[in-house]
Each structure stands twice: as structure tokens, then as C-alpha cells.
Backbone bond lengths (Angstrom), bond angles and torsions (degrees), N, CA, C in turn:
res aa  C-N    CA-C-N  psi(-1)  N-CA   C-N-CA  omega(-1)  CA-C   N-CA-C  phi
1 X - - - 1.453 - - 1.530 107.80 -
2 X 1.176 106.87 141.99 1.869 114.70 -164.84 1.470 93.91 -100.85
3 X 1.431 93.05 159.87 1.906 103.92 -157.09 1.728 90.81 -74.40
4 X 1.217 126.55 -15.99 1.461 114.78 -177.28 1.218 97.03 -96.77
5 X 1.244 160.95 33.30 1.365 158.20 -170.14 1.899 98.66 -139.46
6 X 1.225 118.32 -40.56 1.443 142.54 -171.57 2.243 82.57 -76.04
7 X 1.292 123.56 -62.72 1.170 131.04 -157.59 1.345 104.14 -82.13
8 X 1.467 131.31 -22.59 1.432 140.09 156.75 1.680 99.00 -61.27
9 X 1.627 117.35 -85.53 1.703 97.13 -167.47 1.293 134.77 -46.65
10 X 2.058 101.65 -26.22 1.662 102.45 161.47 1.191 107.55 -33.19
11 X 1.276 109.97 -61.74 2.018 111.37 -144.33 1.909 87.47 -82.17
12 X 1.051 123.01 -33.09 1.430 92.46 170.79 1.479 137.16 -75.89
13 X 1.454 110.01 -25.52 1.607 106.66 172.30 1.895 111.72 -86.05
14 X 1.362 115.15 -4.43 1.540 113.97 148.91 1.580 102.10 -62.59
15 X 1.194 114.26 -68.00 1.456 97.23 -162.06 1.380 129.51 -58.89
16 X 1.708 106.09 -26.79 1.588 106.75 175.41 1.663 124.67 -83.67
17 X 1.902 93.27 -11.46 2.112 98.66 170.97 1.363 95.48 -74.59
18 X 1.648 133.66 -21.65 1.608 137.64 -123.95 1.839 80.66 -99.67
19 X 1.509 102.84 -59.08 1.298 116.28 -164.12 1.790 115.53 -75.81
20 X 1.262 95.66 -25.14 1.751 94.63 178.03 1.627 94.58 -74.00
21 X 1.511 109.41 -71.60 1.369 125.23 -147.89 1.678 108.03 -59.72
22 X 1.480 119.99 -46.98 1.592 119.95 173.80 1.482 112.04 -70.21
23 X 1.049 147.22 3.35 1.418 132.93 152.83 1.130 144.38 -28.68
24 X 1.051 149.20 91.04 1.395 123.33 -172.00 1.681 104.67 -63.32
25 X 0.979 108.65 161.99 2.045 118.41 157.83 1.004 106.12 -32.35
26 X 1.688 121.13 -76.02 1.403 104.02 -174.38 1.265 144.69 -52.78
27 X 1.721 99.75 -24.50 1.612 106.28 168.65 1.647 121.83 -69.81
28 X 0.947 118.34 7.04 1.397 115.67 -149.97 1.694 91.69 -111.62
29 X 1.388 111.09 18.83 1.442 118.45 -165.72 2.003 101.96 -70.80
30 X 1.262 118.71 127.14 1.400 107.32 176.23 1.442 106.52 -97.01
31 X 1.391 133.77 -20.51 1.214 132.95 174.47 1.418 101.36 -148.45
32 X 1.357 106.62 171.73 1.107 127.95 147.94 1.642 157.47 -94.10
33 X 1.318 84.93 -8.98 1.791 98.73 179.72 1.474 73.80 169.94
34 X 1.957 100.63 144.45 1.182 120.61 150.23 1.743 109.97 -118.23
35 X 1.386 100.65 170.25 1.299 101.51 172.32 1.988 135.00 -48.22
36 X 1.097 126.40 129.99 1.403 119.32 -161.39 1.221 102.77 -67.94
37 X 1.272 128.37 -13.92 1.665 140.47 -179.25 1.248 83.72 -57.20
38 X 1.566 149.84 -103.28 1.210 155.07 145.43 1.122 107.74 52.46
39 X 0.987 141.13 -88.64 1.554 146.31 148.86 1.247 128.65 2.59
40 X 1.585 101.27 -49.79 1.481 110.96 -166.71 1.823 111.54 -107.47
41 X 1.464 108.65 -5.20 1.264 115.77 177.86 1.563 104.94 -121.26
42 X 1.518 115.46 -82.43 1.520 95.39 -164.28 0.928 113.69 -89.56
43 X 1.294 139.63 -12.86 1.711 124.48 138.20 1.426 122.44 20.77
44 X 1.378 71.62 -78.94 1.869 112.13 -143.31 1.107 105.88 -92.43
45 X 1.597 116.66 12.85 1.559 129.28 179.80 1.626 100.31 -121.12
46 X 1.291 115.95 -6.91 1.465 113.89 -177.46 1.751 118.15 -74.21
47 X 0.965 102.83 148.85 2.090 106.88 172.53 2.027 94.82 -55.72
48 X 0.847 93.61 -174.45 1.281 110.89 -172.35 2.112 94.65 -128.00
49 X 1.032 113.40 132.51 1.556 106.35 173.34 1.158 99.95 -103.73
50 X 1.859 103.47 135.31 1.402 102.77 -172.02 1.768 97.99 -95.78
51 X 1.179 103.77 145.01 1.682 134.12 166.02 1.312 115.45 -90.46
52 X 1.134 118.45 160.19 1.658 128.33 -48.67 1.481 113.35 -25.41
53 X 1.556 118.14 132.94 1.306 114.76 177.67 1.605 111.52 -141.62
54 X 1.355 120.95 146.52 1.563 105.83 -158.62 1.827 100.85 -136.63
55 X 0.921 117.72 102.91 1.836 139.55 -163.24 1.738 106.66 -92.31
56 X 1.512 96.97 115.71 1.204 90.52 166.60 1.473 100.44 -140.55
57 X 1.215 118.04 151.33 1.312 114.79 164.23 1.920 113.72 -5.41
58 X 1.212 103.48 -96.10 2.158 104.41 -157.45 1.914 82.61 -41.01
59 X 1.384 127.52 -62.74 1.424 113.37 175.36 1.256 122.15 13.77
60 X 1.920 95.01 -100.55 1.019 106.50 -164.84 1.388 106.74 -96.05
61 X 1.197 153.85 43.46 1.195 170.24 -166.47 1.818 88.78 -126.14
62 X 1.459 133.43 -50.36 1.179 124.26 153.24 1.797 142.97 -29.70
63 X 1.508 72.39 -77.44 1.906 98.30 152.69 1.232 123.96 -50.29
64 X 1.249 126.36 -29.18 1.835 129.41 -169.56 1.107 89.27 -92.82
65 X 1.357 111.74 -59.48 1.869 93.43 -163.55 1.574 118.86 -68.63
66 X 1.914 111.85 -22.08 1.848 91.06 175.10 1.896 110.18 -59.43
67 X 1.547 90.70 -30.51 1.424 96.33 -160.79 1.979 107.68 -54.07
68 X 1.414 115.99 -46.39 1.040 141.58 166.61 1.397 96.54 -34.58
69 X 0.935 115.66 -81.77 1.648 133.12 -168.07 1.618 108.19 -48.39
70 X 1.141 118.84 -49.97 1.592 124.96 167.10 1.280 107.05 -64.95
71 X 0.908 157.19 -47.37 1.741 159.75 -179.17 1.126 126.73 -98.16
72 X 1.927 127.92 -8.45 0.923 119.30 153.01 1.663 113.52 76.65
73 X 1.672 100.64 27.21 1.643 113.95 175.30 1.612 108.73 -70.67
74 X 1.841 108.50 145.81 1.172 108.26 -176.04 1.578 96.13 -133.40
75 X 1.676 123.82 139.27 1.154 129.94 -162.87 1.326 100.74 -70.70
76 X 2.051 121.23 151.86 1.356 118.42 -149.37 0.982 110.99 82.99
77 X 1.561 148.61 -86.74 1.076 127.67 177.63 1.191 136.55 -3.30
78 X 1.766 136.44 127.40 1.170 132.18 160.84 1.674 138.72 -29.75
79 X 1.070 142.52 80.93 1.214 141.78 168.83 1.237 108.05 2.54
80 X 1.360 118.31 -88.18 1.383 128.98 178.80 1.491 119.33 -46.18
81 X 1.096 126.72 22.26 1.410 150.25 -169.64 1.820 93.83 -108.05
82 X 1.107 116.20 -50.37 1.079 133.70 -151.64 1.430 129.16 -115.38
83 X 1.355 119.92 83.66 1.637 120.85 -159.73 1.206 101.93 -102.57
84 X 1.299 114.01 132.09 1.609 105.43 -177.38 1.475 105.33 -111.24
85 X 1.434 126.17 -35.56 1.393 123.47 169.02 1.211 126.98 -159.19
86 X 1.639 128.57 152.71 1.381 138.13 -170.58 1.954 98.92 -61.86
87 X 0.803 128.70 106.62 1.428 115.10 133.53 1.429 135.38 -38.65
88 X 1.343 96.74 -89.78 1.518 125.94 -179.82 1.381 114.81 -128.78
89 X 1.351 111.42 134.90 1.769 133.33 163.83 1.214 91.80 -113.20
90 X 1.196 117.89 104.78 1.821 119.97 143.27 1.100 121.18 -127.38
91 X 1.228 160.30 163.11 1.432 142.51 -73.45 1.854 88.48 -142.54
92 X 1.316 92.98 -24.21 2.000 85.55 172.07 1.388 137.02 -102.58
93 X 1.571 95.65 -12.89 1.413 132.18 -159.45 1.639 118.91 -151.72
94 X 1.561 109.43 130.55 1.641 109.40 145.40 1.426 148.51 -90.17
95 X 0.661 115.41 89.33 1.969 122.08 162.87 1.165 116.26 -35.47
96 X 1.317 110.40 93.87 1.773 103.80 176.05 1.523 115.98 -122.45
97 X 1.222 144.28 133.12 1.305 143.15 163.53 1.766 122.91 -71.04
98 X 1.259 97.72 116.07 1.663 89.36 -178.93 1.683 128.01 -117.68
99 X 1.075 143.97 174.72 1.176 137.35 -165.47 1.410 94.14 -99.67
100 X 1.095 141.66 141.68 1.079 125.38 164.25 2.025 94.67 -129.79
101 X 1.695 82.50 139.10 1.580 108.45 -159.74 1.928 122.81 -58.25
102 X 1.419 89.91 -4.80 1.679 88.17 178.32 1.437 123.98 -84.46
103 X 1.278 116.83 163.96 1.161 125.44 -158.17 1.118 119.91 -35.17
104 X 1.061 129.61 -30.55 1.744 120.72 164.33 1.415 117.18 -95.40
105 X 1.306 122.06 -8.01 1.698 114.22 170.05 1.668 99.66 84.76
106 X 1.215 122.08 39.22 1.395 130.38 -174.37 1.950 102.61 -62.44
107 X 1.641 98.54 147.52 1.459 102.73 -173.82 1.822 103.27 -96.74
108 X 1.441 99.97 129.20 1.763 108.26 -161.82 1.514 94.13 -110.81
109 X 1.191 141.94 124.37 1.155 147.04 146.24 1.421 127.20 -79.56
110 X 1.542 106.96 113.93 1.441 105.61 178.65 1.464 143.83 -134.52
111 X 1.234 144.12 120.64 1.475 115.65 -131.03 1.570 82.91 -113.35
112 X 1.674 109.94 170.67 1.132 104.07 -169.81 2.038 87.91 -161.64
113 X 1.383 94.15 136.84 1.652 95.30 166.65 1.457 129.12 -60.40
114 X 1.412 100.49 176.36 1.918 95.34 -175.00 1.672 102.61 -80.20
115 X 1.527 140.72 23.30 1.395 122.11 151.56 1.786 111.15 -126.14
116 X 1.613 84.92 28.52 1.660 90.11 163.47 1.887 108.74 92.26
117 X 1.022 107.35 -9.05 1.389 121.20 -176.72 1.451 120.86 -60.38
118 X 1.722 128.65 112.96 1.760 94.99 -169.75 0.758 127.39 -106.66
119 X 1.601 126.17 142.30 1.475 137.79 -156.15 1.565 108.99 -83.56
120 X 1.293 101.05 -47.96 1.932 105.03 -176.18 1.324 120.44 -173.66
121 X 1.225 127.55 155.70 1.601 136.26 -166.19 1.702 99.25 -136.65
122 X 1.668 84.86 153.16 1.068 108.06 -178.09 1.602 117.86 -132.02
123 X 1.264 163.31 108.29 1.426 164.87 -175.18 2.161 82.80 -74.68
124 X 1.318 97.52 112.58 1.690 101.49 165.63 1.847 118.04 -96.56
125 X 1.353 85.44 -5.89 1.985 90.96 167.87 1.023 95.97 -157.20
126 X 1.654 140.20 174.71 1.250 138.65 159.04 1.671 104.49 -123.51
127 X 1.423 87.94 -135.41 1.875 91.15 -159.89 1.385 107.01 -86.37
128 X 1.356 118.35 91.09 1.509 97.02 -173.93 1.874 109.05 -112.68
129 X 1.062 97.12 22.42 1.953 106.76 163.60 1.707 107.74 -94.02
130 X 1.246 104.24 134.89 1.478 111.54 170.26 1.518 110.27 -164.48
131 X 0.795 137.56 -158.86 1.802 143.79 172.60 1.192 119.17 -134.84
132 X 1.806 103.86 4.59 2.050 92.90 -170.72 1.458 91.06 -100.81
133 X 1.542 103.44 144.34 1.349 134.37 176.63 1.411 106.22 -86.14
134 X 1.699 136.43 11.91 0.958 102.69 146.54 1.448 120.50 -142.98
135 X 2.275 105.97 50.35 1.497 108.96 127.60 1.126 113.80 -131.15
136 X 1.228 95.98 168.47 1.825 105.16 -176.19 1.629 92.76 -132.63
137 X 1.792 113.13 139.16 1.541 102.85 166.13 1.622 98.82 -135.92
138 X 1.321 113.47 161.68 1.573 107.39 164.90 1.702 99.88 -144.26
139 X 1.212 96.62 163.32 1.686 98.44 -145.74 1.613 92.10 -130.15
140 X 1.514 120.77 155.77 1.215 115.77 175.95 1.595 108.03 -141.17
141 X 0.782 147.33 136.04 1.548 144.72 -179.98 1.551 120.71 -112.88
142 X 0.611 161.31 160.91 1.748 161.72 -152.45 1.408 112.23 -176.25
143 X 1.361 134.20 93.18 1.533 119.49 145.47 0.934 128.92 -94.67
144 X 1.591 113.16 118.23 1.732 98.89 -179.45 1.842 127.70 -106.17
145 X 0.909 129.52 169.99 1.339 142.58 -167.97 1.981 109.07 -33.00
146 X 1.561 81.03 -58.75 1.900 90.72 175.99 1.642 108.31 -83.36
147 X 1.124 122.46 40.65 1.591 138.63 -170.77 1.412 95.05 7.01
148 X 1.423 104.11 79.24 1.483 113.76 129.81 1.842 98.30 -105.34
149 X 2.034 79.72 161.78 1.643 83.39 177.95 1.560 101.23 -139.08
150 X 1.395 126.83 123.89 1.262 136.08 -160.59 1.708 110.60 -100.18
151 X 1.201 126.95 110.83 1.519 122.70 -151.56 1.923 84.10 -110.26
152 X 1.290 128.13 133.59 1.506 130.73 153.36 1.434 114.57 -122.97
153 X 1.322 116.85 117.99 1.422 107.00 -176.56 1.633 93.34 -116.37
154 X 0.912 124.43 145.90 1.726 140.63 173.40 1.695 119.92 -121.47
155 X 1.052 107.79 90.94 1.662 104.01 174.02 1.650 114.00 -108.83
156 X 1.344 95.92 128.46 1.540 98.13 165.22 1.607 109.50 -105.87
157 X 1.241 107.20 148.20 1.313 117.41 174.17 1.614 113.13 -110.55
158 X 1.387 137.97 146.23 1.328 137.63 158.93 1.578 130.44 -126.00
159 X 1.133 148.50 141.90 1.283 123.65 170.15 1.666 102.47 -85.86
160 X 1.655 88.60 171.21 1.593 106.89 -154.77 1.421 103.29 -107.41
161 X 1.269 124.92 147.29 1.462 124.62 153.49 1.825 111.49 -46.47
162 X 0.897 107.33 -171.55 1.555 120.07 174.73 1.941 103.82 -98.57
163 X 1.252 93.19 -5.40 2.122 104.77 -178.70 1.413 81.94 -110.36
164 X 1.427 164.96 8.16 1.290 133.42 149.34 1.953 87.27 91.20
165 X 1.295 104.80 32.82 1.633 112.53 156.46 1.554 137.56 -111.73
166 X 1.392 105.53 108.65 1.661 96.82 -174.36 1.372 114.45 -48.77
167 X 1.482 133.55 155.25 0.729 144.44 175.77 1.524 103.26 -120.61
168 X 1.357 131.30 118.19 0.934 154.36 -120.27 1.254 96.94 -99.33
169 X 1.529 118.33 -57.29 1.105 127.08 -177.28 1.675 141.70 -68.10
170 X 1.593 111.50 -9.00 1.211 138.97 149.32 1.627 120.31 -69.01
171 X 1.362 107.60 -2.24 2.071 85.07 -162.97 1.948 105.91 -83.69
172 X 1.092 88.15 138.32 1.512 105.92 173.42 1.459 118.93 -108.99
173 X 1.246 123.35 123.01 1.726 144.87 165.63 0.998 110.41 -51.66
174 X 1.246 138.70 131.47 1.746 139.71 153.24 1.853 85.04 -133.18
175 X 1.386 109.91 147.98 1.533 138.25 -179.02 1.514 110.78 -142.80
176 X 1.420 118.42 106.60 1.309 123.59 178.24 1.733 88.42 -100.91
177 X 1.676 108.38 126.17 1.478 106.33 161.62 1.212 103.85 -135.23
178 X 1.590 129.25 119.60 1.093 140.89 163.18 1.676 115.29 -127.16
179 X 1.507 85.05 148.74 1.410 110.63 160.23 1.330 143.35 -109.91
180 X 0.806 129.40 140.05 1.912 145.50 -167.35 1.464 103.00 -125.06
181 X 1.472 117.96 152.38 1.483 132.98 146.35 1.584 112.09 -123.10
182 X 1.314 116.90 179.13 1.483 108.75 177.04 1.573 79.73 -134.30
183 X 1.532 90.40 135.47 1.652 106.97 -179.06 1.448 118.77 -91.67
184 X 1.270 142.35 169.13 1.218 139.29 -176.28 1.510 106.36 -74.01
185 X 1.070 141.70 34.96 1.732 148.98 158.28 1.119 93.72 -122.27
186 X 1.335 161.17 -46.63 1.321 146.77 133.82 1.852 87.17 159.89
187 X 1.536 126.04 26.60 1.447 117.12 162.96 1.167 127.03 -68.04
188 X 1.242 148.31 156.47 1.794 139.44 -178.52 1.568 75.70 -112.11
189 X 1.374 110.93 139.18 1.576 126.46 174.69 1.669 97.47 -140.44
190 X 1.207 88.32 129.07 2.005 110.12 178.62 1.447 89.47 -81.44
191 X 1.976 98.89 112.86 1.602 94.74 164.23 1.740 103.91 -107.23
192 X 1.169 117.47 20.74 1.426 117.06 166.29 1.574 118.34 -155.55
């Protein structure tokens, strides 16, 4: 690999940790309202995901691809194209889990009012495929019963030989652990 090819994927997996990870919630909006038809058809045709449920990468890297494979998803595609499962029905709001189409098929949570309108999103893993040898992340996801949702991301970083070898003795820890609930208006609010 040529030192400008090595200095190209740098600048691209900065931009895709840069662009997942600095988001706020609200940015992370994939739509805004879908059709109210929606509701009443494929909704209501979705599995139900059972809770407590705990997502990690090999997980849902399982789950994405039958889902893929049954529906015949192609990367690019719209997210919101693509519902993979009910969360939550509660009486003000929907909870829905979605595929969202980038390279790893990341699981998007998004709630939406009763005329389809959407309230808020959530990224439940991000990008954690890449080829550079010097990060590594592993990701953990948590939904629990009283919908809280417990996000742990762990990245180590290392510097590299000039052969694309970690050097062992450089790696550094960073641990993002946050928490969210989804409130009865159907917002996800970071209570940590």
C-alpha cells in the first residue's frame, strides 16, 4: 500500500469516526415524517424485538445480513426504506429499529408519532469496520425493558510500524459510556 493510499484511508476513517461519533441526537435525524400508510401496513408486519436485548457488532452483523438476504437491501439505499423491527408501540409514539444502509448495515433507532412524523434517532452501533491497524473499537449496545439504552464504545488506538504493525506498546483506551431513555413523547434524552 502506497504512502498516499495509507494517507487517503487516514482521512477517510477520520471523517466517518468524525461524522458518526460528533453528532448530536438531533442530527442524526434520517427523515422526517413518513407516510401514515406506514403505520398501518409495514409496521404492523414487523417482528417485534424482544427486550432486554444486547447488540454488538458479530450480533447484529448476524441479524443484518439474514435481514439483507430476505429483502434484497443494496448499500445507498434509504434507511427509512428499511424497517427491520418493532421496538415499542406505546400509545404516543413508535419505536422502530432500522437498518441503516452503510457499510456495515448499522442498527438505527427511530421513534416517530402516531401521523408518522419523526420525533428522534438514535445510531445503536456505528462504523466499527475499517482496515487501519492502528484503531481498533468494540462496541456494546444494551436495551433494556424500562427503555433505557446503554451505548459503550471502546477504542484503542496504536502507532504503526512503517509495515502496517501495531506496536504494542503505544495503545491508548478511550471509553465513551452513555446513557439514553426514550420518554413517553417518544424523545431519546442522554441522561449520562
Amino acid at each position: 500500500m502506497t504512502m498516499i493510499n495509507r494517507i487517503y484511508l487516514l482521512w477517510v476513517l477520520i471523517f466517518i469516526l468524525t461524522s458518526c461519533a460528533s453528532k448530536p441526537v438531533a442530527e442524526r435525524k434520517v427523515s422526517e415524517t413518513i407516510p401514515s400508510e406506514f403505520f398501518s401496513s409495514v409496521y404492523d408486519t414487523l417482528d417485534p424485538m424482544e427486550i432486554p436485548i444486547t447488540l454488538t457488532p458479530d450480533s447484529w452483523s448476524d441479524l443484518y445480513h439474514k435481514h439483507v438476504d430476505k429483502y434484497g437491501l443494496k448499500i445507498g439505499e434509504m434507511t427509512i426504506d428499511h424497517p427491520f423491527a418493532k421496538l415499542i408501540d406505546h400509545k404516543n409514539y413508535k419505536g422502530i429499529i432500522f437498518v441503516s444502509t452503510d457499510e456495515t448495515g448499522s442498527p438505527v433507532l427511530l421513534t416517530f408519532d402516531k401521523n408518522g412524523n419523526q420525533i428522534d434517532g438514535l445510531m445503536l452501533l456505528g462504523d466499527w469496520g475499517g482496515n487501519d491497524p492502528s484503531i481498533g473499537t468494540s462496541e456494546i449496545t444494551t436495551i433494556n425493558k424500562d427503555l433505557t439504552i446503554h451505548l459503550i464504545d471502546s477504542t484503542s488506538t496504536w502507532d504503526v510500524t512503517p509495515d502496517d504493525e501495531r506496536i504494542d506498546s503505544t495503545e491508548q483506551l478511550t471509553v465513551t459510556d452513555e446513557l439514553y431513555k426514550i420518554s413517553d413523547d417518544g424523545k431519546i434524552i442522554k441522561i449520562r
